[in-house]
DRENMARTI-938189 format. One line per 8 residues: number of its first residue (from 1); their letters; for each residue x, y, z of C-alpha. Coordinates in Angstrom, 1 decimal. Each point is the difference from the previous one (the first is absolute). Last residue first. Layout:
NUM = a = X/Y/Z | ... $
END
This chain:
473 = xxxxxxxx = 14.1/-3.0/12.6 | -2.2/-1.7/2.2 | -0.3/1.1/4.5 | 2.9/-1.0/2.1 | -0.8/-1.5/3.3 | 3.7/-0.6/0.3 | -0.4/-4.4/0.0 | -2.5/0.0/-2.7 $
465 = xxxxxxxx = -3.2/-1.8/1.7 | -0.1/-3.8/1.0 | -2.5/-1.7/2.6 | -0.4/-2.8/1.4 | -3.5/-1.0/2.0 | -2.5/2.5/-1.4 | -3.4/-1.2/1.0 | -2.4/-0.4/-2.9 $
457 = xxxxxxxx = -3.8/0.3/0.6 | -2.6/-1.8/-1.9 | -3.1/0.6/-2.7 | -0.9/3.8/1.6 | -3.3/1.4/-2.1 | 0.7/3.5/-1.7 | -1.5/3.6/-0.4 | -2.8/-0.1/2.4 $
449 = xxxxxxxx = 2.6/-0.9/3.2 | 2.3/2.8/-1.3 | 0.3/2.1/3.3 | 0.4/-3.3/1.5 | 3.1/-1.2/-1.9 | 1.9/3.3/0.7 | -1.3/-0.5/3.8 | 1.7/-3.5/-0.3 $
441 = xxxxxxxx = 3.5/1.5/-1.8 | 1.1/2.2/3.5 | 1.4/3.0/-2.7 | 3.8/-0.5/-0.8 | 3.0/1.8/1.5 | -0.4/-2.2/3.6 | 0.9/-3.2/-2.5 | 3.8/1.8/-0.8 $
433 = xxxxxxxx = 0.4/0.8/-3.8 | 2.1/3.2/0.7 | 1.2/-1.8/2.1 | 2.3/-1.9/-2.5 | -0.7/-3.3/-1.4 | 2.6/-3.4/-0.3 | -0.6/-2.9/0.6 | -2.7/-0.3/3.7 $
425 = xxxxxxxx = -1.8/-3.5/1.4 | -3.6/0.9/1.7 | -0.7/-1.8/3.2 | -2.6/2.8/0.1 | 1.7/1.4/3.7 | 3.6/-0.5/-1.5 | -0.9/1.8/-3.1 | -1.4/3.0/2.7 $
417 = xxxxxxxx = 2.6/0.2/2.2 | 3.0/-0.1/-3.3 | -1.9/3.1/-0.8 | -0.2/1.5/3.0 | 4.2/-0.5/1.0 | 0.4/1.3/-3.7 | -1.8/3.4/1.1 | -3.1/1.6/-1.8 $
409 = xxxxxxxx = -0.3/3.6/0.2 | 2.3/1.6/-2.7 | 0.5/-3.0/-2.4 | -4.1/0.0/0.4 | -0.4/3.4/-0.6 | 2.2/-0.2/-3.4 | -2.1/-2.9/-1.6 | -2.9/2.0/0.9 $
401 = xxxxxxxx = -2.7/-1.3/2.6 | -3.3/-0.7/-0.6 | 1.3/-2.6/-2.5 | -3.0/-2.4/-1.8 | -1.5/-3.3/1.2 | 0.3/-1.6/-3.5 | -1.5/0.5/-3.2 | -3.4/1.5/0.7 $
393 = xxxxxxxx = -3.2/-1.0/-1.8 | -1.4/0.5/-4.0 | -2.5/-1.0/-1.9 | -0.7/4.2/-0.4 | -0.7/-0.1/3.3 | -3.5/1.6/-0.6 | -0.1/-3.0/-2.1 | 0.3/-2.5/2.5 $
385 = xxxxxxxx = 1.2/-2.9/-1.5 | 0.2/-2.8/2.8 | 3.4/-1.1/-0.1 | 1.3/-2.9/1.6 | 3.0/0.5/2.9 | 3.1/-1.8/0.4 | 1.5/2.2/3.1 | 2.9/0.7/1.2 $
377 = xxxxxxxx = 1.2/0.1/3.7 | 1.9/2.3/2.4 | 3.7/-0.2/0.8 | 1.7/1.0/-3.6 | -2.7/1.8/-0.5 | -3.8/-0.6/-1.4 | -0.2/-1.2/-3.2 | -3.6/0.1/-2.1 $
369 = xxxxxxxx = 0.0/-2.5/-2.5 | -2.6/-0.7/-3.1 | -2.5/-2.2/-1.4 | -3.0/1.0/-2.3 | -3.1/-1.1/1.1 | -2.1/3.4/-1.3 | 3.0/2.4/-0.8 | 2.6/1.0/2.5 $
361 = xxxxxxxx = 2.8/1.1/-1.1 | 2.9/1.0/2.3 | 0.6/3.8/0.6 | 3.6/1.3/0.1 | -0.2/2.5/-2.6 | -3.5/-1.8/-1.8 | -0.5/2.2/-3.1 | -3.5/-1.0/-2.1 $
353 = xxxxxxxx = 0.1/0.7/-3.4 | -3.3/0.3/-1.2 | -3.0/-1.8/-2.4 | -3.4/1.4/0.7 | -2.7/-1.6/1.9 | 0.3/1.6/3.4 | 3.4/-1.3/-0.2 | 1.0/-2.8/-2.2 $
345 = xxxxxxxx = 4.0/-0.7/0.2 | 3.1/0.7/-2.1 | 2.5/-0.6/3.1 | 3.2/2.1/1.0 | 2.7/-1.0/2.3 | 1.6/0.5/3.8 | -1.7/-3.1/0.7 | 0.2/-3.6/-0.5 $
337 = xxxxxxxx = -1.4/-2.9/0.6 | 0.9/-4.1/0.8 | -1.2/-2.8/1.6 | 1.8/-3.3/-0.3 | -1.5/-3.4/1.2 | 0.9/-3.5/1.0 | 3.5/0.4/-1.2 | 2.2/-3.2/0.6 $
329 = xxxxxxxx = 2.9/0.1/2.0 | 3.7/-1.1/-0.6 | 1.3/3.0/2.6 | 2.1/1.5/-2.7 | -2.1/-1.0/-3.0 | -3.0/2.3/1.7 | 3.4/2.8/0.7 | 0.4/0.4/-3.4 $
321 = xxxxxxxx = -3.2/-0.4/-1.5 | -1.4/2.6/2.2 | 3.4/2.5/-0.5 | -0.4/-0.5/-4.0 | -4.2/0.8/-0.1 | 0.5/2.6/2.3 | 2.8/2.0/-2.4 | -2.5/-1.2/-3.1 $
313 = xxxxxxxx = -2.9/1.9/1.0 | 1.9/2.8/0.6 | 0.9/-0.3/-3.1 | -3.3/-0.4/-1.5 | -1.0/3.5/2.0 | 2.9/1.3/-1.3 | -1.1/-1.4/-4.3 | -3.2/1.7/1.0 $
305 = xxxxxxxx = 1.3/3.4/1.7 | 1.9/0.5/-3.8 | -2.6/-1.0/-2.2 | -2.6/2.8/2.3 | 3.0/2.3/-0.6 | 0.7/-0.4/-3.6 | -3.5/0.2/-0.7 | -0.3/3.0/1.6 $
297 = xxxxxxxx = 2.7/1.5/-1.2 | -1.7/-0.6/-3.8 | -2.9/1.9/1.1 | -3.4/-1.7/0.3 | 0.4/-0.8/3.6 | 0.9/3.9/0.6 | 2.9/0.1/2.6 | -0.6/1.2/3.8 $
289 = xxxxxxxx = 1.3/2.6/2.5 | -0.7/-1.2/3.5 | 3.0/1.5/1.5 | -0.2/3.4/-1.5 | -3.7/0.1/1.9 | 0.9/2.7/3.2 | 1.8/2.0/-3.1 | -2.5/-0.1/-2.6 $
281 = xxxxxxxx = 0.0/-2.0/-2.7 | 1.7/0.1/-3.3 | 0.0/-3.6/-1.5 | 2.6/-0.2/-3.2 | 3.3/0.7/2.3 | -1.3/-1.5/3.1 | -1.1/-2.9/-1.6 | 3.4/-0.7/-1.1 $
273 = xxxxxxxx = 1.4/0.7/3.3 | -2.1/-2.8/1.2 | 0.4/-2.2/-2.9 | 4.1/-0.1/0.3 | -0.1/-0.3/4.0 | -2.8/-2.7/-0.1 | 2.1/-1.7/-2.7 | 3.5/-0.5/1.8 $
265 = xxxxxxxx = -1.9/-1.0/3.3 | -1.5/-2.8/-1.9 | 3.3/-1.2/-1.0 | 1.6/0.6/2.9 | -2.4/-2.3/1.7 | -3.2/-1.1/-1.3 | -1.4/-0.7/3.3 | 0.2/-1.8/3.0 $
257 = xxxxxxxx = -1.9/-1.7/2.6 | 0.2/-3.9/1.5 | -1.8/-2.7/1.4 | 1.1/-3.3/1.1 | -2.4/-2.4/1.6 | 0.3/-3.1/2.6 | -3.3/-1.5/0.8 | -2.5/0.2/2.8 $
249 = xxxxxxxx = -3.4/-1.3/-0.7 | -3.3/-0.3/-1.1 | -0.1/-1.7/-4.1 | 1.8/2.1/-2.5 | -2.3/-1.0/-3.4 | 0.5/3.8/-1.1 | -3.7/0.5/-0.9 | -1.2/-2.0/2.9 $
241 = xxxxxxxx = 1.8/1.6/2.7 | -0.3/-2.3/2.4 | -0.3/1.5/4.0 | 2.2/2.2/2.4 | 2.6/0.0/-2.5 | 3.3/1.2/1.5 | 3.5/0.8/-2.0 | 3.4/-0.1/2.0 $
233 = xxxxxxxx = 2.7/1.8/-1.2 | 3.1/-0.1/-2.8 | 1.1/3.7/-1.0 | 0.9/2.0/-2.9 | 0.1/4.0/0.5 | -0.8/3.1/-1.5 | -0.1/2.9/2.1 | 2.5/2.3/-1.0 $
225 = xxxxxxxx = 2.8/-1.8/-2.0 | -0.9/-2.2/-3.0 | 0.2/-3.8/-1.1 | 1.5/-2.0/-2.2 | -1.2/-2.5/-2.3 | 0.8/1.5/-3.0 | 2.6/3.1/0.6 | 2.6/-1.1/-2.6 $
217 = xxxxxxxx = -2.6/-0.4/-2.6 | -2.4/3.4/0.7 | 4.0/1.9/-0.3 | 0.3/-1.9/-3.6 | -3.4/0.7/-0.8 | 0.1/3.6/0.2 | 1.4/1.6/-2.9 | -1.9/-2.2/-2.0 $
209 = xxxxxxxx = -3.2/1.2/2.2 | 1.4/3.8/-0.3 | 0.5/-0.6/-3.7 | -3.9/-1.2/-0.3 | -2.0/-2.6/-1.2 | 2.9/-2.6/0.2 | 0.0/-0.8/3.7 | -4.1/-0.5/-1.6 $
201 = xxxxxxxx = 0.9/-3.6/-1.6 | 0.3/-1.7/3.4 | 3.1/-2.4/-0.2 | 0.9/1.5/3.7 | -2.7/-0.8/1.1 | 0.0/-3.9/-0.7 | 2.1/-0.2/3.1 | 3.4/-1.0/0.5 $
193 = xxxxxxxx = 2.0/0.6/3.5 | 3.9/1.8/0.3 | 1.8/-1.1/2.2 | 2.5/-1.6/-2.6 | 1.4/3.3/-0.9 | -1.7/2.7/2.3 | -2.5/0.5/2.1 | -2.0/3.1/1.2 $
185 = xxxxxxxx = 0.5/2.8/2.7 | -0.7/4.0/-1.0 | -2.2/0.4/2.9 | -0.1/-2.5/2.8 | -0.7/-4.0/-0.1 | 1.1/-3.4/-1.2 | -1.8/-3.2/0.7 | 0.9/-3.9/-0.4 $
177 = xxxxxxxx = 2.6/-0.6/2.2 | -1.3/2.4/3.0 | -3.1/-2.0/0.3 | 1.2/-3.4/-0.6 | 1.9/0.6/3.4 | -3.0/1.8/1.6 | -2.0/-3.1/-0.9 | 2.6/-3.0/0.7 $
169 = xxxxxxxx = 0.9/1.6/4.1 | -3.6/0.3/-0.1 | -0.5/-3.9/-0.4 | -1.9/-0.8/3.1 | -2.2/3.1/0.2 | -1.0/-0.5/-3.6 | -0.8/-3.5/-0.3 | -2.7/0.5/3.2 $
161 = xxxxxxxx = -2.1/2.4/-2.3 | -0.9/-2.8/-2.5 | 1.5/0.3/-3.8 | -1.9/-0.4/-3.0 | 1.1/3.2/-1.1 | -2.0/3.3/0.1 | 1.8/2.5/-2.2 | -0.6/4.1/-0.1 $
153 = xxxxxxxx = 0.9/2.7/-2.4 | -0.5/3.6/0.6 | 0.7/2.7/-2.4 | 1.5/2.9/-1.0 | -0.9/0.5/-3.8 | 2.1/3.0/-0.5 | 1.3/1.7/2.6 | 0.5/3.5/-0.2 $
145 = xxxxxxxx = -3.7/0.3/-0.3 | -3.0/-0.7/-1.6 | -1.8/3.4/0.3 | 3.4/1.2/-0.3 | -0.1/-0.6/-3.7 | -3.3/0.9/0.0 | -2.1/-1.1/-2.8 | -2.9/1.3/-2.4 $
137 = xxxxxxxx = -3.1/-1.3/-1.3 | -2.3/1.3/2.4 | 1.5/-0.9/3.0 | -1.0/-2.0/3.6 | 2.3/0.3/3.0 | 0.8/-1.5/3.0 | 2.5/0.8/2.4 | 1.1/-2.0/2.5 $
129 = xxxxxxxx = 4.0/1.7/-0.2 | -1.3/3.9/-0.6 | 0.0/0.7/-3.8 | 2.4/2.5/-0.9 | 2.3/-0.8/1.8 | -0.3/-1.9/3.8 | -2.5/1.0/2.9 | -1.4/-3.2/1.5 $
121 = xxxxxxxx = -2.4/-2.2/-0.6 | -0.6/-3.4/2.3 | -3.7/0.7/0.1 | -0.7/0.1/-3.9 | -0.7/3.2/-2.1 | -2.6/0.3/-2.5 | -0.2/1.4/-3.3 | -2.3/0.8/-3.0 $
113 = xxxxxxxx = -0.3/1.4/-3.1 | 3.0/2.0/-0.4 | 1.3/1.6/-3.5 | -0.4/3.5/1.3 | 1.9/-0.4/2.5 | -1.8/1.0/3.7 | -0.3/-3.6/1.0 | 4.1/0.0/0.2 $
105 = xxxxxxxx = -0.5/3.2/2.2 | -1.6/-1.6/2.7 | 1.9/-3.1/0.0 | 3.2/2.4/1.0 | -1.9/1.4/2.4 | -1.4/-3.2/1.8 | 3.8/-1.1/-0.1 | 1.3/2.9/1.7 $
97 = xxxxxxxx = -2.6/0.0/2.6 | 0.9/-3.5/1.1 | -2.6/-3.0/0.6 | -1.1/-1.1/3.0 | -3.3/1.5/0.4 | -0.5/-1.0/-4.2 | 0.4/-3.8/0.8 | -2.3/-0.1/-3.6 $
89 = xxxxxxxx = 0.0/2.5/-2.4 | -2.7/0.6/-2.7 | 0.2/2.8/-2.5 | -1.6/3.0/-0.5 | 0.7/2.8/-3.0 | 2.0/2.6/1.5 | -0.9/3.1/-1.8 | 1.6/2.7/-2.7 $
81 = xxxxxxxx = 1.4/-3.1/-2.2 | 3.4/1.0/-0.3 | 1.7/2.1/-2.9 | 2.2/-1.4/-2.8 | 2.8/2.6/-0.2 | 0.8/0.8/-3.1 | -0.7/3.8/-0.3 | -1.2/1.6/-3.0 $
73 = xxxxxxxx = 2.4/-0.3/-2.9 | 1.5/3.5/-0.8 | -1.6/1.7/-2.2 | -1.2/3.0/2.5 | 3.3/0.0/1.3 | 2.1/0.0/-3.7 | -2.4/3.4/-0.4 | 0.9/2.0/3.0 $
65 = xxxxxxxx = 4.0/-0.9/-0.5 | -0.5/1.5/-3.4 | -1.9/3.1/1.1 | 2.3/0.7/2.9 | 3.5/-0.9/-2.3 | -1.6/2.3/-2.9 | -0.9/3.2/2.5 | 3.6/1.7/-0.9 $
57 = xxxxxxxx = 0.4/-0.7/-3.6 | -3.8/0.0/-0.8 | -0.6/-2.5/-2.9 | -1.5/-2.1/2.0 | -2.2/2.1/1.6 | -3.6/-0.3/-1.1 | 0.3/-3.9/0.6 | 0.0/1.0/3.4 $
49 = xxxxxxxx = -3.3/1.1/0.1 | -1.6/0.0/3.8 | 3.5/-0.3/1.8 | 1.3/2.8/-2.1 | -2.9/2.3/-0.3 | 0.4/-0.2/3.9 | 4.0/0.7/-0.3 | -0.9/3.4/-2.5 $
41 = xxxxxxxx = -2.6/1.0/2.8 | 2.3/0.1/3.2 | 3.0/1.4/-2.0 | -2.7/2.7/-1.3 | -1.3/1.0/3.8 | 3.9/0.2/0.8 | 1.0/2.2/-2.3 | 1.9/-1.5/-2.8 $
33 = xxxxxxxx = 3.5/0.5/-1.6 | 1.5/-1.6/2.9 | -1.3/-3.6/-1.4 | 2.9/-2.3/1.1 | -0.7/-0.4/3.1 | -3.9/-1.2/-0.8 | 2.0/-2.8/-1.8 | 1.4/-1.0/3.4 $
25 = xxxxxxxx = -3.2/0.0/1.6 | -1.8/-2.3/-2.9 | 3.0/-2.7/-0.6 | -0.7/-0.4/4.5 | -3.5/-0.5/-0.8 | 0.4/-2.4/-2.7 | 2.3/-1.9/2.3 | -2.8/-0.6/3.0 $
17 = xxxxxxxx = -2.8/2.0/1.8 | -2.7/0.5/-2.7 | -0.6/3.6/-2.0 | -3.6/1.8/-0.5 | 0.1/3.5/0.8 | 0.6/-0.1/3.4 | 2.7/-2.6/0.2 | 1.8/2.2/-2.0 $
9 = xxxxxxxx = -0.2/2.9/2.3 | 0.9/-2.2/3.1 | 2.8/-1.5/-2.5 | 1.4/3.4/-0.2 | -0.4/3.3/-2.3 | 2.3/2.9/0.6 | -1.2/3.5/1.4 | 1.3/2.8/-2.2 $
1 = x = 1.3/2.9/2.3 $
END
């Protein structure tokens, strides 16, 4: 009885697992004409000269199929560097695994140059939140984030310590007039705030941007969900600071943090899955998939997180000037960075663009602010420009507990405890942004002693969040 051939046979003679081989055993069912040793040896001219058979009623589908696989266009994916190449962290012992592995594989792209990861990271996409990293001439959408432009903004008004605890009643008051919080909120009508953003030539650049400025408009001066916040507190100079011109001393100080807002959210989705679709990378690396700065997307995109990033600008500008005319006081001194953004700097003596996810600059003498929590204190801190850093430091005490842990294992009755033990007024928040979810911010600090110098320390004194905890739209 003839024997007939099956993919163990095929594999034998040359065949590979997948749809050719399945076209190959259903064509050797068809030949019942042949023995078995000619079956075998017709299928192996086959695969070996395929173009011989195209004219072969029965063999023609094999041969063809054969042929469109060998001229098919070679696989897409853009493969990983085969090594880790090093990189600097700092608080590593406390530090997550997920976000050590997530930084790992961003230094394995091949258009990496160099990275380090900051002691409040955590694990987040893509890029882990305290990420840093440098590229050769190409940009991750989620490299920069969801969040376009976050930032921190902080004034120190001309106003002593002991003003504040006599007129709280006036601060929270002015405080809940003259803010608006939570995902999808913005103004309306007469609310609305004008800023010379929204005459910026590049909403034009793009339809997205013109289809976007109306939304950017309505949200101007707003803040997000999550954990961005406005809040009045006390600010502490041990001694002058002679570049600012503050002289020692307590003074009242608002700071706040918050982003792009739907706007920015709107074009980190768009980019990303752009990137996606013209940047093949492997699975553990889809996140991190980046646009060409030479293409035309690229362009679009770095346009694009510039004209956030002014925007978010713009949101802290509105709030600050608001609530400074509020309180009739006069600025002594504004400090203000961002993160979640992108930066043409010099590294190693090239030009790159340097991704900070939540990391704050931290050049040579440049200023910046590291938050704490809603409980523990900020910090204006100096740059020092470490290089191995990148110029870069951490951007606030960072979670080391999820946002859905902390609604698990945090109670209201501890919350409240621990505001009432800071002296710490509360609008809004949920627990999912409850102080005990947050690293303790002074080991944070010390773990980045050779990275920045501290200036003063802000206490938080009232504070506003979005009343549901909700995180942008």
């Amino acid at each position: 009885m003839k024997r007939n051939i099956n993919g163990n046979d095929l594999l034998a003679i040359g065949y590979q697992p997948g749809e050719i081989l399945g076209l190959a055993i259903k064509t050797a069912l068809a030949l019942t004409e042949l023995t078995f040793n000619e079956a075998s040896d017709l299928l192996s001219k086959v695969k070996d000269t395929p173009e011989n058979y195209l004219d072969d009623e029965i063999m023609e589908p094999l041969a063809s199929a054969i042929i469109e696989a060998a001229n098919a266009p070679a696989d897409e994916v853009i493969p990983l560097k085969a090594h880790i190449q090093g990189y600097a962290r700092y608080g590593e012992a406390f530090i997550e695994e997920g976000a050590r592995k997530q930084m790992d594989i961003a230094m394995k792209l091949p258009v990496t140059v160099g990275g380090a990861l900051m002691p409040d990271a955590h694990q987040g996409y893509g890029l882990p939140i305290g990420g840093v990293l440098a590229t050769r001439n190409a940009i991750i959408p989620y490299g920069v984030g969801v969040d376009i432009g976050c930032r921190m903004a902080l004034s120190i008004f001309d106003i002593p310590e002991s003003h504040f605890y006599g007129n709280e009643a006036k601060y929270k008051r002015e405080l809940l007039a003259h803010t608006k919080f939570g995902a999808g909120h913005g103004f309306h009508g007469r609310e609305k705030s004008d800023h010379a953003i929204m005459d910026h030539n590049d909403f034009n650049a793009t339809a997205m941007l013109k289809q976007l400025k109306d939304k950017a408009y309505s949200q101007l001066g707003s803040s997000g969900g999550g954990n961005h916040f406005v809040e009045w507190g006390i600010i502490e100079f041990e001694k002058k600071d002679e570049v600012l011109g503050i002289e020692k001393g307590k003074y009242v100080a608002l700071l706040s943090h918050s982003g792009s807002r739907g706007f920015g959210a709107t074009l980190a989705g768009y980019y990303t899955k752009l990137a996606k679709e013209l940047c093949k990378l492997p699975q553990e690396a889809a996140n991190l998939a980046y646009l060409d700065m030479n293409s035309e997307e690229g362009q679009e995109y770095w346009l694009a997180m510039n004209l956030a990033g002014a925007y978010a600008s713009a949101c802290h500008e509105v709030i600050h000037n608001k609530l400074s005319e509020a309180i009739g006081a006069r600025v002594l001194a504004k400090v203000e960075n961002h993160h979640n953004f992108a930066w043409k700097e010099i590294y190693n003596g090239e030009e790159v663009i340097v991704h900070r996810k939540g990391a704050t600059p931290a050049g040579k003498d440049v200023m910046g602010i590291i938050p704490g929590s809603m409980t523990a204190p900020g910090f204006l801190v100096r740059g020092k420009g470490e290089e191995k850093a990148i110029n870069s430091a951490a951007h606030g005490a960072g979670r080391q507990m999820s946002r859905s842990k902390a609604i698990k294992s945090i109670t209201k009755e501890e919350m409240r405890a621990i505001l009432k033990d800071h002296n710490v007024t509360l609008i809004g928040a949920g627990l999912d942004e409850a102080p005990m979810a947050y690293k303790d911010i002074d080991m944070v600090m010390n773990a980045q002693r050779e990275l920045v110098d501290i200036v003063a320390k802000f206490s938080p004194k009232i504070v506003r969040m979005a009343d549901d905890g909700s995180r942008e739209d």
